[in-house]
KETIMAR-87369 format. One record per residue (C-alpha): y, x, z; residue in one letter. Coordinates in pm, whole numbers, plus 50000, padded with zeros to 5 digits. Each point is the difference from the previous one (the first is absolute). Layout:
# residues N
<r py="Y" px="X" pz="Z" residu="a"/>
...
END
This chain:
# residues 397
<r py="52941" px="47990" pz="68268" residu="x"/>
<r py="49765" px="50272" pz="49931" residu="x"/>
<r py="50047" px="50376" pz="50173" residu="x"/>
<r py="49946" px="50187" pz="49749" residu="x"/>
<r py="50192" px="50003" pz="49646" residu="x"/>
<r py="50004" px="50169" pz="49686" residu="x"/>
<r py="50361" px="50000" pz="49834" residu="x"/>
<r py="50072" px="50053" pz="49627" residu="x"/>
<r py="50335" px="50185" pz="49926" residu="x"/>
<r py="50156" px="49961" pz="49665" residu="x"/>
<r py="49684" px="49955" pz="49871" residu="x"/>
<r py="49780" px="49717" pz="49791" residu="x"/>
<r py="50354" px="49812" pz="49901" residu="x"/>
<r py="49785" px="49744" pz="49772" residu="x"/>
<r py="49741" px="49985" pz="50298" residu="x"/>
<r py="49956" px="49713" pz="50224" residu="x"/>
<r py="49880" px="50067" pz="50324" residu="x"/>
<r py="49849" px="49728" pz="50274" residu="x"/>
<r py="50134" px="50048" pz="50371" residu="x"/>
<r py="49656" px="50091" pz="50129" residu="x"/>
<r py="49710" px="50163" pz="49813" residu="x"/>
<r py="49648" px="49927" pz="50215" residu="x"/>
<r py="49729" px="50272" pz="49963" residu="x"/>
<r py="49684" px="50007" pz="50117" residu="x"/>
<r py="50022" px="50323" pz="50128" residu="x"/>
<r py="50296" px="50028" pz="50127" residu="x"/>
<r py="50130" px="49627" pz="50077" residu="x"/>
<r py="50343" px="49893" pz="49948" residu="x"/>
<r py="50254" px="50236" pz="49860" residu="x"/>
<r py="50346" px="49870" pz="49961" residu="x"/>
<r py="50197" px="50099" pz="49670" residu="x"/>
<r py="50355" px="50100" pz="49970" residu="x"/>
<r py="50284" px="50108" pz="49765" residu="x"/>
<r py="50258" px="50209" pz="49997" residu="x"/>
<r py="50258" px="50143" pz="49806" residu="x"/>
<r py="50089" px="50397" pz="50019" residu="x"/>
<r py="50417" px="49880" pz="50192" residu="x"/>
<r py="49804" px="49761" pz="50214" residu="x"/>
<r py="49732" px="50195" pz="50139" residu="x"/>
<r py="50095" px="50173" pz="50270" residu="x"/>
<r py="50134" px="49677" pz="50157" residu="x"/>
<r py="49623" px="49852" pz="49890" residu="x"/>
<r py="49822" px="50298" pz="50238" residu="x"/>
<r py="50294" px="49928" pz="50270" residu="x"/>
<r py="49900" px="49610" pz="50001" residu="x"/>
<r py="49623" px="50006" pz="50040" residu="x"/>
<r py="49898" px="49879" pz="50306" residu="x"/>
<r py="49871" px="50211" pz="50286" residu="x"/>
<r py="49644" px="50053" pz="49957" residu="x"/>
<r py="49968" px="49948" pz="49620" residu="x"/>
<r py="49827" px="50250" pz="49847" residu="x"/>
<r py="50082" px="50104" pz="49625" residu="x"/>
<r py="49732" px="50095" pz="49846" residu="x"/>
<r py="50074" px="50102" pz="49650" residu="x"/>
<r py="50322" px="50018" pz="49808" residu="x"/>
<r py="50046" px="49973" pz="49644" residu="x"/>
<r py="50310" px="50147" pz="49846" residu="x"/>
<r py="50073" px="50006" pz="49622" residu="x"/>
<r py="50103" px="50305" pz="49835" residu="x"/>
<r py="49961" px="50207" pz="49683" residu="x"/>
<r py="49856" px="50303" pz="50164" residu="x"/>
<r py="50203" px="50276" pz="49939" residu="x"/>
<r py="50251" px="49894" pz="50246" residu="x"/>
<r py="49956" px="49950" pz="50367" residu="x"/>
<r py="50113" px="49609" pz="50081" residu="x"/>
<r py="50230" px="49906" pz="50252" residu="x"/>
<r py="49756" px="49809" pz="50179" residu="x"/>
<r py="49736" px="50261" pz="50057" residu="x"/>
<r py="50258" px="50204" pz="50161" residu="x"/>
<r py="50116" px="49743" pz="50225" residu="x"/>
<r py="49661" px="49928" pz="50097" residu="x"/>
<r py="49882" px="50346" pz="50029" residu="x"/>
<r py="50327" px="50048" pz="50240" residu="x"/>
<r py="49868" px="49776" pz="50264" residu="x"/>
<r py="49716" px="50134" pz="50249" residu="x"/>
<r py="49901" px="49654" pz="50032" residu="x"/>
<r py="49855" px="49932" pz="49718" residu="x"/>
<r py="49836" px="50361" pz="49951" residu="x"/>
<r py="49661" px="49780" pz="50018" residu="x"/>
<r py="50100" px="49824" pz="49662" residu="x"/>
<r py="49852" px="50045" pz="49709" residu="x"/>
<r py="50240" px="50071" pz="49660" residu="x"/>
<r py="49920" px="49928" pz="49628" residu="x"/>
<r py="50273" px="50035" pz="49725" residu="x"/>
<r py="49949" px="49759" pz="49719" residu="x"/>
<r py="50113" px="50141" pz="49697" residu="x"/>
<r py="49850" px="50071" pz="49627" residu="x"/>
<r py="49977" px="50374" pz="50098" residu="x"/>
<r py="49685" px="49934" pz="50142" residu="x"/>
<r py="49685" px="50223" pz="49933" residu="x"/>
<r py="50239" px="50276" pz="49935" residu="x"/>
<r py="50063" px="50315" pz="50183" residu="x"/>
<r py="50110" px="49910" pz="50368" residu="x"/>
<r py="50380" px="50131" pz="50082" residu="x"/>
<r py="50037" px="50211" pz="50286" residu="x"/>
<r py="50215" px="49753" pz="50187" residu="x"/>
<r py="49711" px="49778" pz="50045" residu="x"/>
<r py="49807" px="50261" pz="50216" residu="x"/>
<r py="50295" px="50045" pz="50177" residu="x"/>
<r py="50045" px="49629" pz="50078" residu="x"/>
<r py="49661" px="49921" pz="50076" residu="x"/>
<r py="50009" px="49772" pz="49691" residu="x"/>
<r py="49565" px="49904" pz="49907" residu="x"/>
<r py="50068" px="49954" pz="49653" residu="x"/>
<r py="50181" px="49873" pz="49714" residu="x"/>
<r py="49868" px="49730" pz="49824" residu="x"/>
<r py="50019" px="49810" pz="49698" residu="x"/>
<r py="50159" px="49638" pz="50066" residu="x"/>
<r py="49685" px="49860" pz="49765" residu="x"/>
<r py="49787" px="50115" pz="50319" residu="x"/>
<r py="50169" px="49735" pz="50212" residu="x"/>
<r py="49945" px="49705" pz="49672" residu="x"/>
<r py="49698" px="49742" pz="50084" residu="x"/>
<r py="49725" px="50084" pz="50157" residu="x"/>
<r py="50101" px="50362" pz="50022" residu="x"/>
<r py="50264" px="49862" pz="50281" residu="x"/>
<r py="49769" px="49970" pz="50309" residu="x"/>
<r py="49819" px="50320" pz="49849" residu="x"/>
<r py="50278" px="50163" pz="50022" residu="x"/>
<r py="50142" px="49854" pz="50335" residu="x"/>
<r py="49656" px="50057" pz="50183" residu="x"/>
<r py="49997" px="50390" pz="49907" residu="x"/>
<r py="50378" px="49977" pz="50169" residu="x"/>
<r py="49880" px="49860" pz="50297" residu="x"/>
<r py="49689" px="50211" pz="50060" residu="x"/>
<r py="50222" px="50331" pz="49980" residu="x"/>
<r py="50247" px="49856" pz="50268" residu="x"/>
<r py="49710" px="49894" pz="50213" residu="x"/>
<r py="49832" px="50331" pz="49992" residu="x"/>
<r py="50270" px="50128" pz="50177" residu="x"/>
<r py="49965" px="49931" pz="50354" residu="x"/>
<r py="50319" px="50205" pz="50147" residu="x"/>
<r py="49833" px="50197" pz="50278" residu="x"/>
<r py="50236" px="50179" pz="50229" residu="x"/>
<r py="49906" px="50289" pz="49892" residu="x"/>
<r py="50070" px="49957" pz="49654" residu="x"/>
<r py="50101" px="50282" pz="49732" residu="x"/>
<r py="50110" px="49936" pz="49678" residu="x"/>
<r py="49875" px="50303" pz="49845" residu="x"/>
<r py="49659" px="50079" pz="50079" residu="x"/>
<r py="49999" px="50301" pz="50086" residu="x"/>
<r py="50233" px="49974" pz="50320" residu="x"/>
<r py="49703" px="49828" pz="50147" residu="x"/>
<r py="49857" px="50204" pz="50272" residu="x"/>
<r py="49658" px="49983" pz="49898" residu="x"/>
<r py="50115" px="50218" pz="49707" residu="x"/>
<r py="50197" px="50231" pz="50195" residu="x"/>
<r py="49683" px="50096" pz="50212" residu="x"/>
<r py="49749" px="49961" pz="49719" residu="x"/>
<r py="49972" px="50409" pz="49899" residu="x"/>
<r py="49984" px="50146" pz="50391" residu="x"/>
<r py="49723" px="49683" pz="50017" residu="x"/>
<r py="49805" px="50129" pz="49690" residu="x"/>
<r py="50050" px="50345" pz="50019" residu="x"/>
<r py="49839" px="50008" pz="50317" residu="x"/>
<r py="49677" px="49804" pz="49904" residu="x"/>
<r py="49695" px="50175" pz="50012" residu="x"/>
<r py="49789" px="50065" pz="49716" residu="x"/>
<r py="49638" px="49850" pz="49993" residu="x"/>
<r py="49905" px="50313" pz="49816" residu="x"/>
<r py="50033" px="50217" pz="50302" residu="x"/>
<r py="49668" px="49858" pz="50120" residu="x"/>
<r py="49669" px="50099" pz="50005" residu="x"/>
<r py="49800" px="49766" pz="50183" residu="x"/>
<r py="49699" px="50168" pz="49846" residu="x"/>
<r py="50093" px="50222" pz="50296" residu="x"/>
<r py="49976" px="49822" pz="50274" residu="x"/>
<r py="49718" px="50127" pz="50268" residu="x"/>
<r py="49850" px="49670" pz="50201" residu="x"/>
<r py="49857" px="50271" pz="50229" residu="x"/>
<r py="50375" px="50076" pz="50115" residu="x"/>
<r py="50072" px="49619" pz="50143" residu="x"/>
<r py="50001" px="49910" pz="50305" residu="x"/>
<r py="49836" px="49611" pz="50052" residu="x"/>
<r py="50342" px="49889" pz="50128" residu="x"/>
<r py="50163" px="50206" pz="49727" residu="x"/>
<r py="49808" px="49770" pz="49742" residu="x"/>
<r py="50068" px="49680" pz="50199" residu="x"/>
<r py="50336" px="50088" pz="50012" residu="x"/>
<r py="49949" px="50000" pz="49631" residu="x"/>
<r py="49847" px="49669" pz="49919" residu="x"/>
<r py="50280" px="49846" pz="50226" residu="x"/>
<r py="50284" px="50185" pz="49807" residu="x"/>
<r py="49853" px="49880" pz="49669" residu="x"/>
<r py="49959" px="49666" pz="50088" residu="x"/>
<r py="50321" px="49989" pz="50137" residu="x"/>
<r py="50188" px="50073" pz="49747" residu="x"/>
<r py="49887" px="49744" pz="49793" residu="x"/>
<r py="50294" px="49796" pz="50213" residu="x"/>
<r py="50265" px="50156" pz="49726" residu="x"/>
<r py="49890" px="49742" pz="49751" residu="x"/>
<r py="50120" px="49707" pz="50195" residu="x"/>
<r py="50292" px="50243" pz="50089" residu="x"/>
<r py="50128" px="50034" pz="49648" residu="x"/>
<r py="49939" px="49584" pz="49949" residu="x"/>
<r py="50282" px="49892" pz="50252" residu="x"/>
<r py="50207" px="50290" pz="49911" residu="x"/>
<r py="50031" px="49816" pz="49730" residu="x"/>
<r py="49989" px="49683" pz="50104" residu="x"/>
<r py="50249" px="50070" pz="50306" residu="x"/>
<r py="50268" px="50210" pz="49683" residu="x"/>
<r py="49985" px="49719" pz="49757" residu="x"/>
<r py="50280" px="50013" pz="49763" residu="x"/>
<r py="50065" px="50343" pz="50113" residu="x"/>
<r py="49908" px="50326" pz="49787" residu="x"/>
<r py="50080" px="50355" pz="50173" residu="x"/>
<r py="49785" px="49919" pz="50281" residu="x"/>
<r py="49705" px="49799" pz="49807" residu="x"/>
<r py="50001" px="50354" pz="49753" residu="x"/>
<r py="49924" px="50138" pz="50316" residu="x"/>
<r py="49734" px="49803" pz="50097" residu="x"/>
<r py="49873" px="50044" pz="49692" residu="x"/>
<r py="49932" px="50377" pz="50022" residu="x"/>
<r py="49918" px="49978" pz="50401" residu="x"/>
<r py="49729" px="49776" pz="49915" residu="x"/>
<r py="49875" px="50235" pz="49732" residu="x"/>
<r py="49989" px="50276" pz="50220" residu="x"/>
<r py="49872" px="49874" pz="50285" residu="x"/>
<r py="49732" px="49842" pz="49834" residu="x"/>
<r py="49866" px="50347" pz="49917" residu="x"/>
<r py="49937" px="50087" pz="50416" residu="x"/>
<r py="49733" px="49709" pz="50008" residu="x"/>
<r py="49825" px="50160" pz="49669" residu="x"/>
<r py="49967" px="50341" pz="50038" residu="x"/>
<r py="49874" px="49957" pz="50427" residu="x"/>
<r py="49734" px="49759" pz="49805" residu="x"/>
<r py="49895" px="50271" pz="49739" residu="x"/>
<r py="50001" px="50268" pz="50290" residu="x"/>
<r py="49722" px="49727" pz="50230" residu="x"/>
<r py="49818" px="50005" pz="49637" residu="x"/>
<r py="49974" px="50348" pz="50017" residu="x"/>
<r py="49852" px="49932" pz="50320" residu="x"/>
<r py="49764" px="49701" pz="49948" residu="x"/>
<r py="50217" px="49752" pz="50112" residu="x"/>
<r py="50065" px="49736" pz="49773" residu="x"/>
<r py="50354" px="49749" pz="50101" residu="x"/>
<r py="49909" px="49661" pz="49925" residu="x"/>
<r py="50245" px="49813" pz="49794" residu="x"/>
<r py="49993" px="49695" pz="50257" residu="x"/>
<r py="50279" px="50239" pz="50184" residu="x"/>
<r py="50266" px="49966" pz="49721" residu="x"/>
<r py="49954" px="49646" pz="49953" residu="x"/>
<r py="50050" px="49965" pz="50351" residu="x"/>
<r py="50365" px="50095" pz="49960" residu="x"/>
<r py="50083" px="49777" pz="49711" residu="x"/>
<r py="50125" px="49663" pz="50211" residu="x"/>
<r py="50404" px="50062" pz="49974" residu="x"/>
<r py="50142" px="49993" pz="50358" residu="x"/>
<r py="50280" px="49858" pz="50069" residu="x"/>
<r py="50357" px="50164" pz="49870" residu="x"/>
<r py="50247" px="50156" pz="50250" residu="x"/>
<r py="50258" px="49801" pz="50180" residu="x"/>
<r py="50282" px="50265" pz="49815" residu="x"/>
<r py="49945" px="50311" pz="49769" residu="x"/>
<r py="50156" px="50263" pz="50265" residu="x"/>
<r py="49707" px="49859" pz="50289" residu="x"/>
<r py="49792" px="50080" pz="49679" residu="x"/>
<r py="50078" px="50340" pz="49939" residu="x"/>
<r py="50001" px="50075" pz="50378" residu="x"/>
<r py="49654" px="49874" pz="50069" residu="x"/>
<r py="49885" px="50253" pz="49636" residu="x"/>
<r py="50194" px="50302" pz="50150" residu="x"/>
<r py="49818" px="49979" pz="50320" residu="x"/>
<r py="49662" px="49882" pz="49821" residu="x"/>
<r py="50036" px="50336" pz="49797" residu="x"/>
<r py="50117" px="50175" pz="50269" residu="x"/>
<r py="49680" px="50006" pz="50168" residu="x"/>
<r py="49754" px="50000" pz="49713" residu="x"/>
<r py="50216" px="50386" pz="49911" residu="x"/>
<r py="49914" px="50145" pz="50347" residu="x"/>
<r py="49667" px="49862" pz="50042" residu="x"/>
<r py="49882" px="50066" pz="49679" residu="x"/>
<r py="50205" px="50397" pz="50131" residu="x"/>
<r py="49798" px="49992" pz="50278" residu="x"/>
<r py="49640" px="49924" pz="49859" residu="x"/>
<r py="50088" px="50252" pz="49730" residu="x"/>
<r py="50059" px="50307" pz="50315" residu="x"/>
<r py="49660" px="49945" pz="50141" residu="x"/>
<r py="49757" px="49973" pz="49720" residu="x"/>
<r py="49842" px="50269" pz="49877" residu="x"/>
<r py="49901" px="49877" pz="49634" residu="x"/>
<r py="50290" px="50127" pz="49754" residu="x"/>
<r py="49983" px="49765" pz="49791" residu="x"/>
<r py="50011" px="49677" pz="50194" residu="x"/>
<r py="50279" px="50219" pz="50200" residu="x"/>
<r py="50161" px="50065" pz="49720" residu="x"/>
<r py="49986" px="49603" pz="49862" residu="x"/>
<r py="50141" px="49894" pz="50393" residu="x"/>
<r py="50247" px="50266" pz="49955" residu="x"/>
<r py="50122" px="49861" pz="49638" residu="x"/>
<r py="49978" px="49597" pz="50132" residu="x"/>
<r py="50220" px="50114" pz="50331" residu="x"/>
<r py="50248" px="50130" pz="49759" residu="x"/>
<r py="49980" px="49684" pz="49771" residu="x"/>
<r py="50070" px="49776" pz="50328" residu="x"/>
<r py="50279" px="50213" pz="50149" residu="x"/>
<r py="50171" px="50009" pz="49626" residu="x"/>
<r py="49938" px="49620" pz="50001" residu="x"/>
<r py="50168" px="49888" pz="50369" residu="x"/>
<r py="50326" px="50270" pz="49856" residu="x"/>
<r py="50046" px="49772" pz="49682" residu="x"/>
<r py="49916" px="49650" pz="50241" residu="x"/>
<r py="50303" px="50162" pz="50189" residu="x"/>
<r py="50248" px="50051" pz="49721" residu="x"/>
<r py="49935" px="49610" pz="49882" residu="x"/>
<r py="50026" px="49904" pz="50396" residu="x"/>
<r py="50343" px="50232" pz="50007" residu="x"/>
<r py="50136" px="49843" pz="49730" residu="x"/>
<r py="49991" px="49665" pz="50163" residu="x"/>
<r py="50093" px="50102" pz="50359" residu="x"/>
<r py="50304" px="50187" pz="49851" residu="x"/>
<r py="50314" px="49826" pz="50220" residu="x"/>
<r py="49765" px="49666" pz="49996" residu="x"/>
<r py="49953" px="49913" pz="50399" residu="x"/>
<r py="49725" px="49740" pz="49864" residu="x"/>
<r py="49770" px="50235" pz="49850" residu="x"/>
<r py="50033" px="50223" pz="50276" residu="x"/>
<r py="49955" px="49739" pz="50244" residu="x"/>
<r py="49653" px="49925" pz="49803" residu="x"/>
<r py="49897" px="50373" pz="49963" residu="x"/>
<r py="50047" px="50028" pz="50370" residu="x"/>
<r py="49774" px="49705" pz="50058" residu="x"/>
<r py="49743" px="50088" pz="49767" residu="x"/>
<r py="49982" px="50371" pz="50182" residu="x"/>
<r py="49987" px="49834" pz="50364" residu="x"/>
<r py="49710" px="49783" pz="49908" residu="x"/>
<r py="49754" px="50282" pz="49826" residu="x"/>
<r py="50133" px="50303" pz="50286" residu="x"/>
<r py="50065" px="49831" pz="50291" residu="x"/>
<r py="49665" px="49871" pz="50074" residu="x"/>
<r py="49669" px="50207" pz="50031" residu="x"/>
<r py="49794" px="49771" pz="50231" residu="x"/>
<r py="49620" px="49932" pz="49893" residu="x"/>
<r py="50035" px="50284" pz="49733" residu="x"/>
<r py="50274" px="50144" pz="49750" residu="x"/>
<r py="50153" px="49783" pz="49778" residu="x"/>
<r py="49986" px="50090" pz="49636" residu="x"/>
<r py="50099" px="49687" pz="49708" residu="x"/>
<r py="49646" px="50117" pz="49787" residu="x"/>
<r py="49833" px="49877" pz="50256" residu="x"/>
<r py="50195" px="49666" pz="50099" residu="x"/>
<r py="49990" px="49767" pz="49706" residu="x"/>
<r py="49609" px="50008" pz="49890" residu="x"/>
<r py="49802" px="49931" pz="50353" residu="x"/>
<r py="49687" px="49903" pz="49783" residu="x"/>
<r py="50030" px="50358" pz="49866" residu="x"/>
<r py="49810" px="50332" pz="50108" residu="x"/>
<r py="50347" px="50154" pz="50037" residu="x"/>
<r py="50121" px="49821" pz="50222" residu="x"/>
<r py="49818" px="50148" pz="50266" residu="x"/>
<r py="49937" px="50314" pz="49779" residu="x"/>
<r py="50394" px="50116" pz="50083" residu="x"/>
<r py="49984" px="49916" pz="50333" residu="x"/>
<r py="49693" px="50251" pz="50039" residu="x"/>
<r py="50208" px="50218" pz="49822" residu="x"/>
<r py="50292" px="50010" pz="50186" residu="x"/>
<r py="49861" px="49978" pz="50343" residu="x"/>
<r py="49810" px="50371" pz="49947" residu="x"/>
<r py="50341" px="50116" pz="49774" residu="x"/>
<r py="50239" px="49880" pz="50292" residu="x"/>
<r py="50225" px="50326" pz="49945" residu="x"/>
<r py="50042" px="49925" pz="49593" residu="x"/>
<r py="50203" px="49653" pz="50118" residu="x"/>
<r py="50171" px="50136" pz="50263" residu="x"/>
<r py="50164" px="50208" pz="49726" residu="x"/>
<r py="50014" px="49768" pz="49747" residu="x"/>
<r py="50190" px="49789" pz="50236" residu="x"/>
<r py="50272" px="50279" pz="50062" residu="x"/>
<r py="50050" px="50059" pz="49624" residu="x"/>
<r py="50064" px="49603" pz="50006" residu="x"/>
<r py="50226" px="49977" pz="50247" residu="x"/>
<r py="50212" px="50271" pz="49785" residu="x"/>
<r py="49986" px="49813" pz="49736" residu="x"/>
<r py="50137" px="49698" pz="50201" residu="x"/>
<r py="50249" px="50142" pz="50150" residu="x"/>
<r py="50150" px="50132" pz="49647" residu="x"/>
<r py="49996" px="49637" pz="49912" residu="x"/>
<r py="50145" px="49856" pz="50263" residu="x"/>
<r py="50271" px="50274" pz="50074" residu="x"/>
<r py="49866" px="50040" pz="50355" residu="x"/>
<r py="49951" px="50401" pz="50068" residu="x"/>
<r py="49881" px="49845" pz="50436" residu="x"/>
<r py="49666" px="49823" pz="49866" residu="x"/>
<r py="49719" px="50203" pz="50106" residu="x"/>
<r py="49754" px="49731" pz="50117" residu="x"/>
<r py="49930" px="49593" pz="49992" residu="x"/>
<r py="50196" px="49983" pz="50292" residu="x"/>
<r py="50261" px="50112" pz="49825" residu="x"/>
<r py="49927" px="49757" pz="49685" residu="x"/>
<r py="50018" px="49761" pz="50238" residu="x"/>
<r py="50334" px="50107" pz="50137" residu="x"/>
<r py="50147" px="49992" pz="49606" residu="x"/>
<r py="49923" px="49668" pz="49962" residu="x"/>
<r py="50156" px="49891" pz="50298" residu="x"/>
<r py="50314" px="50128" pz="49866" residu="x"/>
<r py="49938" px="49856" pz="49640" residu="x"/>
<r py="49931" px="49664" pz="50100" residu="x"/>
END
C-alpha cells in the first residue's frame, strides 16, 4: 500500500477514482475518500508513516467546510496541502482561506480528464516543497534571517566611498602587497562557501537568504584587493577562482557548520584589523579596515543562526564544542585557518598560513572573541580555553 495519499472529501460524487494513481514523477500515490462526519476518524486511521499529501474538500466558497477545519486543527498534517472544490473558483479568495492555509479553490472541471493528474501533480509539488525544517515559521517574517536583515544592511559599506585612483604604490611595503595577493586570492574560497551553504540548508529558507547575501558580500573582498594589485601592476589570474569551484564535502550537522564560519570569520576580522594598523597607504588601510568590519559583522550573524540551534539542544552544543576544539585546540606546524584547509592545490593554502604566522597576535584575539561566543552558546560562563572545551564535552557526552 502506497505511503503517501491524496483523499477527496465530499467531492467529485459522479467521479470514479482507481486505488492507486502511478506518476512518473512522483510514483505511486494512493487515493482516498471521505465524507465531511467521517473524516476525522479517516486522519485517525492512517497508518503511521503515511504521508497525506493533498486534500481535496468540496465547498461553495463562501463558507469555511468542516473538513478544512478539522484538518487545519491537527499539527500533523500542517505539511498538507488544501484545495476547496467548488464553482466559486477564479473569484475573489475569502479570508478564511489565508487563515487556513487553504492553496486555492478550484473549479471541480479542473479535476475532469486529463486535467486530473494536472491538477493532482501541482498538489503534490506544493506539499513536497515543504520540507519541515526545525526551524520552521509559518509567517516569513519570524525567520531570523529577516529579523537581522536591516542591522546586516545598514552596516554595509558603500563601494562609493572609494577612491582607488588614490592609492600610492610608493606607500607599500613588499610584504604589505604579498599580504595582498594572498588576501585576494583567498577570498575567492567564499564561492564554494555559499555552494554548500546551500547545499548543507536544503529545504530550508532563513538561513539559505542568508547565504545568499553573505556570498554577495563577501564576494566583493576578493574584487576590490584585485582592482587595488591593478592599480599596482599586478594582474590576479583567473586560474585562482576556478581553483575554488570543486564543492567540498557538506558538514556532518549545521551547528559544526556555523562554528567552523564563526571562527573562520573570526580571524579573517582581526587579521584583516591588524594589517589595516600597520600600513601606511590610506586607502588599502582603509579597504582592510572596511573587510575586517564585513568579517566581524559576518561571524555575529553565523552566531545568531548557531544560537538558534544550540538553544536548550545538548546535540548542537555537543557539535559546536567539537567543531571549536578541532580549529583552537591545535596550533602545531602553523595556525589553523578553514580558507586554507580545503583547496591544498591552491596558492592560499599556504598564502594564510604565511599570514597568520607573522599576524600571530590577530588569532590569539580572534580566538578569545570565539570562545565568548561559545560559551554564550553553550551556557558555560568557566570556558576560557580548549582545555576547557575539552572539559564541556566530557560532561555532554
Amino acid at each position: 500500500m502506497s505511503t503517501t495519499r491524496i483523499v477527496f472529501v465530499d467531492c467529485l460524487p459522479g467521479t470514479t477514482l482507481a486505488e492507486q494513481l502511478s506518476l512518473a514523477r512522483f510514483g505511486e500515490i494512493g487515493l482516498d475518500r471521505s465524507q465531511p462526519d467521517t473524516f476525522e476518524r479517516y486522519l485517525h486511521e492512517l497508518e503511521p508513516g503515511t504521508e497525506l499529501a493533498v486534500a481535496y474538500v468540496g465547498g461553495n466558497g463562501t463558507s469555511i467546510p468542516s473538513a478544512v477545519r478539522t484538518l487545519r486543527g491537527k499539527a500533523e498534517f500542517t505539511k498538507t496541502r488544501v484545495f476547496v472544490v467548488g464553482e466559486a473558483a477564479g473569484g475573489p479568495v475569502p479570508g478564511w482561506a489565508e487563515a487556513l492555509d487553504v492553496e486555492d479553490i478550484v473549479a471541480p472541471s479542473a479535476l475532469e480528464g486529463f486535467g486530473f493528474t494536472d491538477t493532482v501533480e501541482i498538489g503534490l509539488r506544493a506539499y513536497n516543497s515543504l520540507v519541515l525544517d526545525p526551524l520552521y515559521t509559518d509567517f516569513y517574517l519570524d525567520m531570523t534571517w529577516n529579523k537581522i536583515f536591516d542591522w546586516f544592511e545598514t552596516t554595509r559599506w558603500d563601494w562609493r566611498e572609494l577612491d582607488l585612483d588614490r592609492l600610492d604604490p610608493r606607500l607599500m611595503s613588499p610584504e604589505e602587497v604579498d599580504f595582498l595577493t594572498e588576501a585576494a586570492i583567498i577570498e575567492f574560497g567564499t564561492l564554494p562557501g555559499a555552494h554548500n551553504f546551500l547545499r548543507e540548508w536544503q529545504g530550508e529558507t532563513s538561513f539559505s537568504s542568508w547565504a545568499l547575501s553573505w556570498g554577495a558580500e563577501e564576494a566583493r573582498h576578493s574584487l576590490v584587493q584585485a582592482r587595488c594589485l591593478d592599480k599596482l601592476g599586478i594582474k590576479v589570474r583567473s586560474k585562482h577562482a576556478l581553483y575554488k569551484r570543486e564543492p567540498y564535502p557538506i558538514g556532518d550537522t549545521r551547528t559544526g557548520t556555523l562554528m567552523m564560519n564563526i571562527i573562520s570569520e573570526a580571524r579573517a576580522a582581526e587579521l584583516y584589523r591588524c594589517l589595516a594598523a600597520e600600513t601606511k597607504e590610506p586607502v588599502v588601510r582603509n579597504i582592510w579596515k572596511l573587510l575586517g568590519r564585513d568579517e566581524s559583522r559576518h561571524a555575529r550573524a553565523f552566531f545568531v543562526f548557531a544560537q538558534e540551534l544550540c538553544d536548550d539542544n545538548r546535540a548542537s552544543q555537543i557539535a559546536a564544542l567539537k567543531m571549536a576544539y578541532v580549529w583552537l585546540a591545535d596550533r602545531s606546524e602553523g595556525l589553523k585557518h578553514p580558507a586554507g584547509h580545503f583547496y591544498p592545490h591552491s596558492t592560499s593554502a599556504k598564502g594564510i598560513r604565511r599570514i597568520e604566522s607573522v599576524k600571530q597576535e590577530a588569532t590569539d584575539a580572534a580566538d578569545g572573541k570565539v570562545l565568548q561566543m561559545l560559551r554564550r552558546l553553550v551556557e558555560d560562563d568557566s570556558i576560557e580555553s580548549s582545555r576547557d572545551i575539552k572539559r564541556k564535552l566530557r560532561s555532554l557526552i
